[in-house]
N, C-alpha and C positions, 0 to 999 in steps of 0.2 A: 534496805529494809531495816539493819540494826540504828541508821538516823531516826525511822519512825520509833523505832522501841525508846531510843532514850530520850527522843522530844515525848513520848509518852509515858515514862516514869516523871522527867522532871517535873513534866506539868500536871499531871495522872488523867490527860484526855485523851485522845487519838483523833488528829487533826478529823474531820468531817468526809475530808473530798477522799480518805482511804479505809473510813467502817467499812464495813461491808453491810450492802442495800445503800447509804450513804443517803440517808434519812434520818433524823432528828429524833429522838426517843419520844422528845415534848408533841411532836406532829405525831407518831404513830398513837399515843393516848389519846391524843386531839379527836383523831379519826374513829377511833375504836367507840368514844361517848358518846358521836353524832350520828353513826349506823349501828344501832342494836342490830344484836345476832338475832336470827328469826328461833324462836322457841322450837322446841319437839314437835310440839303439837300443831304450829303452822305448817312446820316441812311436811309432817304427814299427811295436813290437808291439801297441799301444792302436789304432792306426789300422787295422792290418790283422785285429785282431779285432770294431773294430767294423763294421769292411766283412765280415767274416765272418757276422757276424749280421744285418745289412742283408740281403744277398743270400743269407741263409734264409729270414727272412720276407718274402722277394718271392717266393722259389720255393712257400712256405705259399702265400699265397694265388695265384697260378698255376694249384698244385692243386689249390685248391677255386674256380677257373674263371675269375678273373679274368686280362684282358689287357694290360699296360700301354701297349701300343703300338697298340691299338688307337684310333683315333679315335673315340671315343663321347659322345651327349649325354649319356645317363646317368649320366656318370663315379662322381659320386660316390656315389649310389646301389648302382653293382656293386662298386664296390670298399667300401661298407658295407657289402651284402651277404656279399662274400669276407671279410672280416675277421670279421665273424660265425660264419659258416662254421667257418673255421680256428681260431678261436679267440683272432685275434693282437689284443691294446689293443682301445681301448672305441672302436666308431665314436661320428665327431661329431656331435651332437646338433644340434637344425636348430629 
C-alpha cells in the first residue's frame, strides 16, 4: 500500500483500479445530470398513492372476510383464502 501512496503523491492521482467504488468522478457527474432526483413533492405523491392502493386491497380483502386484527392460527390460510376470493395477487404456495 505505501507503492500506491507515493505513485499518488508523485503523480497526485490514485491509480483508478484502487479508489474506492473505482468509478470515475467524470461518470458519477455524468449520471447525476441525466436522472434528476425526484422533488419533495413527487415522493409524497408516490407515497400517498401507494398508501392509497395498500389500504384498498386491505379493504378488498376485509370484504371478502378477512380480519386483520384478529388473532388467528389460521392466519395464513384465511387470508389465502380472502385473496382468492377478491381476486387480489397470487397466494403463496406452501
Amino acid at each position: 500500500m505505501l507503492g500506491v501512496s507515493v505513485i499518488a503523491l508523485v503523480t497526485g492521482t490514485v491509480p483508478a483500479a484502487l479508489a474506492q467504488g473505482s468509478t470515475d468522478a467524470a461518470a458519477q457527474e455524468g449520471t447525476a445530470a441525466t436522472t434528476p432526483k425526484p422533488t419533495k413533492a413527487e415522493r409524497k405523491a408516490e407515497r400517498k398513492q401507494a398508501r392509497a392502493k395498500k389500504n384498498a386491497e386491505l379493504k378488498k380483502l376485509e370484504d371478502a372476510g378477512y380480519q386483520p386484527a384478529q388473532n388467528d392460527p389460521n392466519y395464513p390460510d384465511k387470508l389465502q383464502a380472502a385473496q382468492k376470493k377478491a381476486g387480489i395477487g397470487a397466494p403463496a404456495s406452501q
